[in-house]
C-alpha positions in Angstrom: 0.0 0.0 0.0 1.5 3.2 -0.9 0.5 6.4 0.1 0.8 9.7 -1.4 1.4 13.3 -0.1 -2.5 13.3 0.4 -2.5 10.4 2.3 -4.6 8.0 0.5 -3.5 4.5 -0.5 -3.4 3.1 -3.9 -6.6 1.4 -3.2 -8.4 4.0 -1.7 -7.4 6.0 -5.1 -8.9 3.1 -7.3 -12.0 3.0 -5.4 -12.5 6.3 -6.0 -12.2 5.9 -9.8 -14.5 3.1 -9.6 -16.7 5.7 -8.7 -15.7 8.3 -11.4 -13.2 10.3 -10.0 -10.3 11.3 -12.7 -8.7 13.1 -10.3 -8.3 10.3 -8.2 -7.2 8.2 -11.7 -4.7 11.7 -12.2 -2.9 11.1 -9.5 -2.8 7.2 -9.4 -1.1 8.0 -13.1 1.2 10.3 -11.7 2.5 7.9 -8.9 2.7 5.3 -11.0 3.8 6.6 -14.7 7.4 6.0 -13.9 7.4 2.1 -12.7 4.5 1.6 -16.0 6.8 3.6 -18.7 10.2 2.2 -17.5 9.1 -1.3 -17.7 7.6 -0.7 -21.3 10.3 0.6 -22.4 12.6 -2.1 -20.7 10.6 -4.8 -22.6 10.1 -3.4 -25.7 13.6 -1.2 -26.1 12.3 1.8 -27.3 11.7 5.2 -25.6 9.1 6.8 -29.1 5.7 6.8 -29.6 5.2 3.3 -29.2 6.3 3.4 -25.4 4.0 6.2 -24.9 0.8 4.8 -26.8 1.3 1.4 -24.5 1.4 3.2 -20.8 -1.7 5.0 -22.1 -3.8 2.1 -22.8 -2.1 0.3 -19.5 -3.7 3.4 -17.8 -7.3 3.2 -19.5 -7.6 -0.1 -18.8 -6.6 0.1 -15.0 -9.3 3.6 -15.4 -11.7 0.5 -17.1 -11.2 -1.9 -15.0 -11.6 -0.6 -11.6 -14.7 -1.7 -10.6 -13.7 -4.9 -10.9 -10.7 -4.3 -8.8 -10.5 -6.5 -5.9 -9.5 -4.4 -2.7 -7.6 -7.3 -1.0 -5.2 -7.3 -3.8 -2.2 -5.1 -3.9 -2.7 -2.6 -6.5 1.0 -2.7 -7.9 0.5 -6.6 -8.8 -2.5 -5.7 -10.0 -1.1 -3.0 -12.2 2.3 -4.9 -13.2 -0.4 -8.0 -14.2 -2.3 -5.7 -16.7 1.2 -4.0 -17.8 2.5 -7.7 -18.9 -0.8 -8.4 -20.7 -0.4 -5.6 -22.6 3.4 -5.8 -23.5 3.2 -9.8 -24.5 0.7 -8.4 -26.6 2.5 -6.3 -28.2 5.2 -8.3 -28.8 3.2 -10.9 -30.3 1.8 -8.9 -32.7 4.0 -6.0 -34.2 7.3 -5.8 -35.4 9.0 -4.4 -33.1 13.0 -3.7 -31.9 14.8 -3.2 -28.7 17.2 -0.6 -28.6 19.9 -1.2 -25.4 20.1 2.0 -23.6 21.6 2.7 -19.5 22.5 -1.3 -20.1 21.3 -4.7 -20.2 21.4 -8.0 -17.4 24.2 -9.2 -15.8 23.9 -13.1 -16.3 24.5 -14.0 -13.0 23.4 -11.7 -10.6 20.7 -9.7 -13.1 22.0 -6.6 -11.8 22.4 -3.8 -14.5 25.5 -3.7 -17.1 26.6 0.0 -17.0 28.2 0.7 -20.4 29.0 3.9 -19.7 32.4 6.1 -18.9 32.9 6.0 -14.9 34.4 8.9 -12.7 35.0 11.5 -15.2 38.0 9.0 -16.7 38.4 9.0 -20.6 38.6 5.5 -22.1 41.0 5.0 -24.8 39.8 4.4 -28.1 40.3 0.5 -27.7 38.4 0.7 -24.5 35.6 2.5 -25.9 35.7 0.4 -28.7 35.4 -3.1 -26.4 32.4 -1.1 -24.4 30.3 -0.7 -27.6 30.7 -4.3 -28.5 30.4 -5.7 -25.5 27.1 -3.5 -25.2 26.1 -4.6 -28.6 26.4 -8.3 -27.6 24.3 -7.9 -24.2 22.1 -5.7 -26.2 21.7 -9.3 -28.8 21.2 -11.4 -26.1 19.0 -9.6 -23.9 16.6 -9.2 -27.3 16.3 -12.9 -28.0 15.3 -13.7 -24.8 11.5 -15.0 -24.9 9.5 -12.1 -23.6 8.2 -14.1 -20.2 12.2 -14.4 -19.4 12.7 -10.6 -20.2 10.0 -9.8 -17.9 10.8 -12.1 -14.7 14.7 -10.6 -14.8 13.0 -7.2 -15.2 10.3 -7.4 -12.1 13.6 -8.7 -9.9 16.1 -6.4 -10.8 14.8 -2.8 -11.9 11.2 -3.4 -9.8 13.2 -5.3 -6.9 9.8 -7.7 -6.4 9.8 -10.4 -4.4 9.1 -14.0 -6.3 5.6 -14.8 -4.8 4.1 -11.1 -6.2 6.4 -12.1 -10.1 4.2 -15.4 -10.0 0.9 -13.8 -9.0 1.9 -10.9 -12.2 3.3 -13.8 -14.3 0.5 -16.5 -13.2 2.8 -19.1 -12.5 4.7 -20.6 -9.5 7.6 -19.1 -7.7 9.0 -22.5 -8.5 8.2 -21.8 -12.3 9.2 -18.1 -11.6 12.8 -19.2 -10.5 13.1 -21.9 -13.4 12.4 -18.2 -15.7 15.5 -16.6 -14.0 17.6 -19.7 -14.2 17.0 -20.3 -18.2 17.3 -16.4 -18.8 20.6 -16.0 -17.1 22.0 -19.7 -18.3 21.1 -18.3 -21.9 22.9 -14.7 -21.4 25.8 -16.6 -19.8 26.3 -19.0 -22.6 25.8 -15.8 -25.2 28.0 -13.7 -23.2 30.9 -16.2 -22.4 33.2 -14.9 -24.4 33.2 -11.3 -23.0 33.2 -13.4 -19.2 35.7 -15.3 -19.6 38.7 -13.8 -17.6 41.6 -13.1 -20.1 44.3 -15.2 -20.6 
């Protein structure tokens, strides 16, 4: 339950928009835009038009689907459930390309690959030159992971959620939530072995 600097929750700002109220839904949108847009663009790899037409209809279907809101549920499942309906959509049916940008997953911890210059220090042309690649080939890898794998290493890294509330938003297991993780990090691993290897 989150509250705002009014002091009401998530759900008591989705009741009221089962009721009607936009300015209820105006500020549930303005709590909320950054987790909704930064996973979009995370699983689709694009920050244009597309990102923004998908976190719009994310938001008027949450604006929708209110009244059926369940109070006993935690509004942020609920909202990252109807934000991974929408994206597997998406994928499914456009043409669509991801475009790497802050970084891409570490293979075996899922934390963030930086490819950027650190502490004001200048790389060398070779070094810069061994960055782009090496962000090029995360970049590969990441892409060609099935969508649901994307998504799992997504909702644990850059959203930090447990595994329970991944398998309520994924509607599967923690078990089959884990065995997500494993595959999607034994993939990037194998892709990636050549840049992980230590050097000889």
């Amino acid at each position: 339950m989150m509250d705002g600097q009014d002091g009401r929750s998530d759900e008591m700002l989705i009741t009221q928009m089962a009721r009607g109220d936009e300015e209820a839904f105006r500020r549930l949108i303005e709590r909320h835009q950054d987790r909704v847009y930064g996973t979009v663009s995370k699983m689709i790899g694009n920050i244009g038009p597309d990102v923004e037409d998908l976190a719009q209809q994310i938001f008027l279907r949450v604006w929708r689907a209110a009244p059926r809101f369940k109070p006993q549920a935690k509004f942020t499942t609920w909202l990252m459930t109807v934000t991974r309906n929408l994206v597997f959509t998406y994928c499914s049916t456009q043409a669509y390309k991801m475009r790497l940008r802050d970084g891409a997953v570490n293979p075996d911890t899922g934390e963030a690959f930086i490819l950027e210059q650190r502490g004001g220090v200048a790389q060398n042309p070779r070094q810069e030159l061994c960055t782009k690649e090496l962000g090029e080939a995360v970049g590969a890898a990441y892409r060609a992971l099935p969508e649901s794998q994307r998504m799992v290493l997504h909702l644990r890294q850059n959203e930090n959620l447990g595994y329970e509330e991944i398998a309520t938003i994924m509607k599967t297991s923690t078990s089959g939530v884990k065995s997500l993780m494993f595959r999607a990090r034994d993939f990037l691993r194998k892709e990636l072995s050549e840049y992980l290897s230590a050097p000889k």
